[in-house]
N, C-alpha and C positions, 0 to 999 in steps of 0.2 A: 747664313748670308753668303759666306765665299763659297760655298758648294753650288749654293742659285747664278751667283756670278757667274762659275765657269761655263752654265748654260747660256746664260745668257751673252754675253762676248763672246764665248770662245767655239770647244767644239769642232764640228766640221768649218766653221767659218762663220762665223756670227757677225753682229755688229760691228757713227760714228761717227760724227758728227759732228754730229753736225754739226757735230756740227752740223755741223750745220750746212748742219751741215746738209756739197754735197744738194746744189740748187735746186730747190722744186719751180717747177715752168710759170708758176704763179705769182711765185715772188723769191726771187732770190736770194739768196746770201750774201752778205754785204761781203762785194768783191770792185766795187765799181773803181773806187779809190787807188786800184792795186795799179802798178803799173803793168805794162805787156810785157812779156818774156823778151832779154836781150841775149844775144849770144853769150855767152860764159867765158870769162877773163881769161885769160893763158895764167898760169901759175907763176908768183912771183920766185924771181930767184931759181934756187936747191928746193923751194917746199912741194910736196906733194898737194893737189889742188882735189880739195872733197866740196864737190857740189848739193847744196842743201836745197829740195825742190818743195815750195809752201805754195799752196791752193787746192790742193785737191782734197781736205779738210778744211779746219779754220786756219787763220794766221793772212790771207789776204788782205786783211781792212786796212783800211787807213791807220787807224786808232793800234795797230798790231804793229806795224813794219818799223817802227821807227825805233822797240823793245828788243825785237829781230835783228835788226842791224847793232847797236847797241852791245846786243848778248855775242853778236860776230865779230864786232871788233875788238870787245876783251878777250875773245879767245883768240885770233892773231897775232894779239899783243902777249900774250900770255908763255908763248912757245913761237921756237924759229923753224918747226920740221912741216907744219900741215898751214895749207891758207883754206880757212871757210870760205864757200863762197853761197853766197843768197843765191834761189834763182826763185820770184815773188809771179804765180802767173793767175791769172782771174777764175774763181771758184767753178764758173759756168762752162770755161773751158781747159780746165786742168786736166779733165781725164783724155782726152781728145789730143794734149798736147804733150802728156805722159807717154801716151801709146803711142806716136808718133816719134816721141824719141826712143823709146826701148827698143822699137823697130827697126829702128836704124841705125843700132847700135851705140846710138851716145843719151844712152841713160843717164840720169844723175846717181849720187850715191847713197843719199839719205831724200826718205820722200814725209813728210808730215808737219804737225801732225795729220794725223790721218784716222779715220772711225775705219771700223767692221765696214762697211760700206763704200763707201772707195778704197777700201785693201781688196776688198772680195772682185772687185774690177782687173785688179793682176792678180790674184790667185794663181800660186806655184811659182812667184817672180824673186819671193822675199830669199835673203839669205840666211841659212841657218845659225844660227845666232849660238849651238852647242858649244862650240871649242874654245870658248870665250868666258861659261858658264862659270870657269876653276875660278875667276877675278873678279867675278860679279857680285857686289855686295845685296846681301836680299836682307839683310836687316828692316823689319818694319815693314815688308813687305807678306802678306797673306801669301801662303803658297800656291794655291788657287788661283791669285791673279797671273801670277807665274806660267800656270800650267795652261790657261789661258790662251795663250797663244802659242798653244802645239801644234801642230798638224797633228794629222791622224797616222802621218808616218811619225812623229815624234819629234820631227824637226822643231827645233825653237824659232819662230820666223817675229818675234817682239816679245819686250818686254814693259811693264806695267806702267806706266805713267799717269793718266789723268781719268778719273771716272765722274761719270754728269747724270745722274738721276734725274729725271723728271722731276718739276715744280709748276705752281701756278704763281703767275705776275697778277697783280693786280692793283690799280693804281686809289691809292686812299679817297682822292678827293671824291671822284668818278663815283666810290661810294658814300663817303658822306650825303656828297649833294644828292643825292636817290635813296638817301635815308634806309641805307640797306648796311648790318653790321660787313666785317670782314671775314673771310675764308678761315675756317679752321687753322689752328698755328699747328696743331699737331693729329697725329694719325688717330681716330676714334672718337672725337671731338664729334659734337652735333655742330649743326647750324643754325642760328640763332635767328627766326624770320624777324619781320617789322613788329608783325604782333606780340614776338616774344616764345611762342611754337617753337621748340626743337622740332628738327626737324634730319634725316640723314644728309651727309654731304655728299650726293650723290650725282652722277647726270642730269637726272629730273629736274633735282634743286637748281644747280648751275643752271638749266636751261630757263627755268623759273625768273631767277635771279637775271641772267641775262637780259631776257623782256623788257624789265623794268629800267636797266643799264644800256638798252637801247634806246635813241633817241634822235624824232627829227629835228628840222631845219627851224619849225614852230614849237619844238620845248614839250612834243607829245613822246611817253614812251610808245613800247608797242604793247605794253598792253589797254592802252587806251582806242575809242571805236575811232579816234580824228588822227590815228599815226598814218603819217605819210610815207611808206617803205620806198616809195622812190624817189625822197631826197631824207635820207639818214646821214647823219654827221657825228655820230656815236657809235657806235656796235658795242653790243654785251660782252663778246667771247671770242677769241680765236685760237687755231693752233698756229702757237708762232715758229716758222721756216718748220710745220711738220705737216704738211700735206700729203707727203708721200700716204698712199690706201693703205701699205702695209703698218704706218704710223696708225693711222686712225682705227685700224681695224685691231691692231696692237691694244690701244687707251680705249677702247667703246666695249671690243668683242673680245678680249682675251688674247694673248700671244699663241702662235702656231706660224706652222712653215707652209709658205705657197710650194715648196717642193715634197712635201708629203714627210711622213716619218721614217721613211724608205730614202728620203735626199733625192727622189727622180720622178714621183706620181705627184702632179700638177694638184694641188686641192686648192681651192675658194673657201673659207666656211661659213657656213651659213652666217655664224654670229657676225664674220665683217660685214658680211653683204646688208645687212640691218646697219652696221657702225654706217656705213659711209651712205645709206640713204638717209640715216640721221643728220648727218655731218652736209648732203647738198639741201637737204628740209632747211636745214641752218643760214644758209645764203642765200635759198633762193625762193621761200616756201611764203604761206601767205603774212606771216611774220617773221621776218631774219633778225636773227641776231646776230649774225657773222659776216664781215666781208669777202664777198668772191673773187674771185680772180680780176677783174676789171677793176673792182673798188681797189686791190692789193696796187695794179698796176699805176693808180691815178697820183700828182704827183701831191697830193694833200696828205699821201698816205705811207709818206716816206720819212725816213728812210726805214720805217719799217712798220709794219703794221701797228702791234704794239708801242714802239717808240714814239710815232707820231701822237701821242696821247688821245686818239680817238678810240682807243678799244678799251677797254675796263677791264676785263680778266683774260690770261692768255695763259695757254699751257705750251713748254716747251724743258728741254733736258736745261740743266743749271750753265751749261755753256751759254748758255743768251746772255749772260752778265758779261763776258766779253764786248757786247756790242750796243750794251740799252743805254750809251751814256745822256743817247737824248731823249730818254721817256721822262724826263723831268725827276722831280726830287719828291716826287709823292709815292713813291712805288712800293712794294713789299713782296714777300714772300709767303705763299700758304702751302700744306699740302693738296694731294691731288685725291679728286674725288672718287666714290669707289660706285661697282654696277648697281642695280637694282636688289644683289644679294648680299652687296656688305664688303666685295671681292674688290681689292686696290689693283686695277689691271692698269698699270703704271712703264716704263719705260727709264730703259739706263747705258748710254752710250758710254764707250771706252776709248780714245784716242792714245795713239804712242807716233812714234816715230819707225818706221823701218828702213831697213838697208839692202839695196837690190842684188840680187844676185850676182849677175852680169859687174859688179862693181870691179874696178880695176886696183882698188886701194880699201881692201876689206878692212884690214888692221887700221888704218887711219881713220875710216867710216866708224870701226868700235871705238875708236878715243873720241871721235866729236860726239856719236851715239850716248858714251857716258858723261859727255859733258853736259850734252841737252837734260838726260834724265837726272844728272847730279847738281854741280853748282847754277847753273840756267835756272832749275827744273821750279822753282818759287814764284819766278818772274814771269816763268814761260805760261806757268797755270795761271794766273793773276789773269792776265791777257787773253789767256782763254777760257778763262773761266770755268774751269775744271778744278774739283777737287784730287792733290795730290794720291795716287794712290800707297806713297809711301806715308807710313803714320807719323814719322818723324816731322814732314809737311806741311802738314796737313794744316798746325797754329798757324804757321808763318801766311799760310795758304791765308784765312779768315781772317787774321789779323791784317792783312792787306786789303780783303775783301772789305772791311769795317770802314779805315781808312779810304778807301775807294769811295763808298756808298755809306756817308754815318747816318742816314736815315734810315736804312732796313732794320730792321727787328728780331727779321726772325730767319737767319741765315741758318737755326736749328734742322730747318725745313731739308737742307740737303742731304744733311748726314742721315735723317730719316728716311729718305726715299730710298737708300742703300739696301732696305731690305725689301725692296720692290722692281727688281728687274723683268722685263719680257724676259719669260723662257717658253719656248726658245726665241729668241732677238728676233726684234721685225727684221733685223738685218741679215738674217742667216743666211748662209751659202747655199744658190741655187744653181744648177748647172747650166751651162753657157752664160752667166751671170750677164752680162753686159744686155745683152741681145734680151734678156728676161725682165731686167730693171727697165730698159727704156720701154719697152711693151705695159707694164706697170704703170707708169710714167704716161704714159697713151691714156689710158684712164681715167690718172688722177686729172691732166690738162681737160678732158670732159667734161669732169664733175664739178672743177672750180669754175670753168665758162662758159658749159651748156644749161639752159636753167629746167629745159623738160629734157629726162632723156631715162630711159626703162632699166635702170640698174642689175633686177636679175636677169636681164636679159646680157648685158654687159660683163657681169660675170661670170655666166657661162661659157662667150666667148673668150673671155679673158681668161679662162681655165684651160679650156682647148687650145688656143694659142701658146699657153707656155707647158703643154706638153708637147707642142709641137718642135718649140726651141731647146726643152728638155732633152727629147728624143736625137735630136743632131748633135749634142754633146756626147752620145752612148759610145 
């Protein structure tokens, strides 16, 4: 498993989530709550003032900020030499407001947490994290996760904090009342039909399954001949905040790099280009079981797809527990289904904290740095719902989580998907990343709210296009 890890996180620049992470144009990440970016305090006193900048991962919510503040004030209090200070800016536009500061030379000094995915957005920004290494306690931590965030020059630009496996949500009731059992608890487990058929737990099934967990406005599913798809008030399935192509093409088609095995030759592969015609068949096909982009946007369907309890099964990394306090109290945990051949092509985001380069106050950045990943680090996962990745944590981690949510069952589910990462990460490092992710990003806003539109046709352009943005990073 830590050997798969370091492909998957690490590497040339892997994965993060999403957090959530990290807003897909469809529906965002809950950021609404956050407040807007104020100018940053003058430092109290003799202290030196380390800026902590949270949005460009999770930590924006409402339901976050107030654990964030909380964890800033005991450290204040704690010591008279460093003031923390928050700076809380909205998921949608943190990377935009990132860049804008580093530019202009008033970076902050600690940014997260933050995934593979909005790190890979400053690529070459982080500080090397080496000289610090002699006092870093790695007790309980895998070495792999360590190595993790190497560069390929060997800089240390992070270390290990929170890891989020993919799972499926799925709300009990949803299926009782559709007389359908529940999602496998564990990996190799059949599925149990209505009739009593095992059956594999596969996309098929899911999609199967979905059908029947879809439902209109008259109480028909879709696989009935009187289903009305143009007013549905249930949906069977969704990815939840994972729309990004490279997600879906990641959980459908198998993990591989849009930038080739080479880091610079543009590939499409075939298997995604089938995931995501699956995936718009699914919204917009002459039976949906998924909401598209318009249903995501509508305000019945908030604050989040899943939470708003009209979807029945949703896949997304185990960070979703940070934000589903309103899916109500029927919900659970399954694992995640595998291809057609038995293959658990699953997904595993990694979030940390990093430290900019550019920072003015590095040694004080590594004290708050260790404070976030040490005494914080319990609380800080709780809230983001990421499991610790130190093992020392990891109880306190679930025994919080239990407390949190004493209706789940089956929290087993996360620590099993540990052996199921994308390698390589949907989130790997492509060249000229920004310019490539929003191109990406062009796509996916297609797919969720055009409902005809020629896919390998789309891919192809979509291949030629980020060789093209490839090519300008050479």
């Amino acid at each position: 498993i830590a050997s798969m890890l370091v492909s998957a996180c690490g590497g040339a620049a892997p994965a993060p989530a999403a957090p959530a992470q990290e807003a897909a144009p469809a529906e965002a990440a809950p950021a609404e709550a956050a407040p807007a970016e104020a100018a940053a305090p003058a430092a109290s006193g003799d202290r030196v003032q380390v800026r902590w900048f949270i949005g460009l991962g999770t930590g924006a919510d409402a339901q976050q900020i107030p654990v964030e503040e909380e964890i800033v004030k005991r450290f204040n209090e704690s010591q008279d030499r460093i003031e923390l200070v928050m700076e809380v800016v909205p998921n949608v536009s943190a990377r935009d407001t990132l860049a804008t500061q580093i530019a202009s030379g008033n970076g902050p000094d600690i940014i997260g947490p933050v995934g593979w995915d909005g790190s890979n957005s400053f690529y070459g920004q982080y500080l090397d994290l080496a000289p610090y290494m002699m006092n870093f306690d790695a007790e309980g931590l895998d070495p792999a996760l360590i190595n993790m965030y190497q560069t390929e020059t060997g800089a240390q630009v992070g270390l290990p904090f929170l890891v989020f496996p993919a799972v499926t949500y799925y709300q009990k009731e949803m299926f009782d009342e559709a007389g359908l059992n529940y999602p496998p608890a564990s990996y190799g487990e059949k599925y149990v039909m209505p009739d009593g058929t095992e059956v594999d737990w596969n996309w098929a099934t899911v999609e199967e399954i979905a059908k029947i967990l879809t439902v209109d406005a008259n109480g028909n599913d879709a696989t009935s001949p009187d289903f009305d798809k143009s007013n549905i008030v249930q949906y069977g399935f969704s990815f939840q905040w994972q729309t990004d192509l490279r997600y879906i093409g990641s959980y459908l088609g198998g993990a591989a790099p849009l930038a080739g095995d080479d880091g610079k030759t543009a590939t499409v592969p075939e298997s995604w280009v089938e995931a995501w015609k699956w995936w718009h068949n699914a919204m917009w096909g002459d039976t949906p079981i998924a909401p598209s982009g318009p249903v995501l946007a509508a305000p019945e369907f908030q604050p989040s797809g899943f939470a708003s309890e009209r979807v029945a099964l949703s896949v997304a990394p185990s960070w979703y527990t940070c934000c589903i306090a309103d899916a109500g109290e029927t919900w659970d945990l399954g694992v995640m289904p595998t291809n057609a051949e038995g293959v658990v092509n699953s997904r595993m985001d990694a979030d940390t904290f990093r430290i900019l380069k550019d920072t003015k106050n590095p040694d004080e950045a590594y004290e708050v740095l260790s404070y976030l990943l040490g005494d914080a680090a319990v609380e800080l996962a709780t809230i983001y719902g990421g499991m610790p990745a130190r093992l020392s944590q990891q109880q306190a981690f679930f025994d919080a989580k239990k407390e949190q949510f004493p209706f789940v069952t089956n929290w087993d589910a996360i620590v099993q998907g540990l052996a199921h990462p994308d390698v390589p990460s949907a989130e790997a490092y492509m060249p000229n990343y920004n310019e490539a992710r929003d191109r990406v990003t062009q796509l996916e806003t297609l797919v969720m709210n055009e409902a005809t539109i020629d896919l390998d046709a789309e891919a192809a352009t979509l291949q030629a296009d980020l060789q093209s943005i490839f090519d300008r990073a050479q």
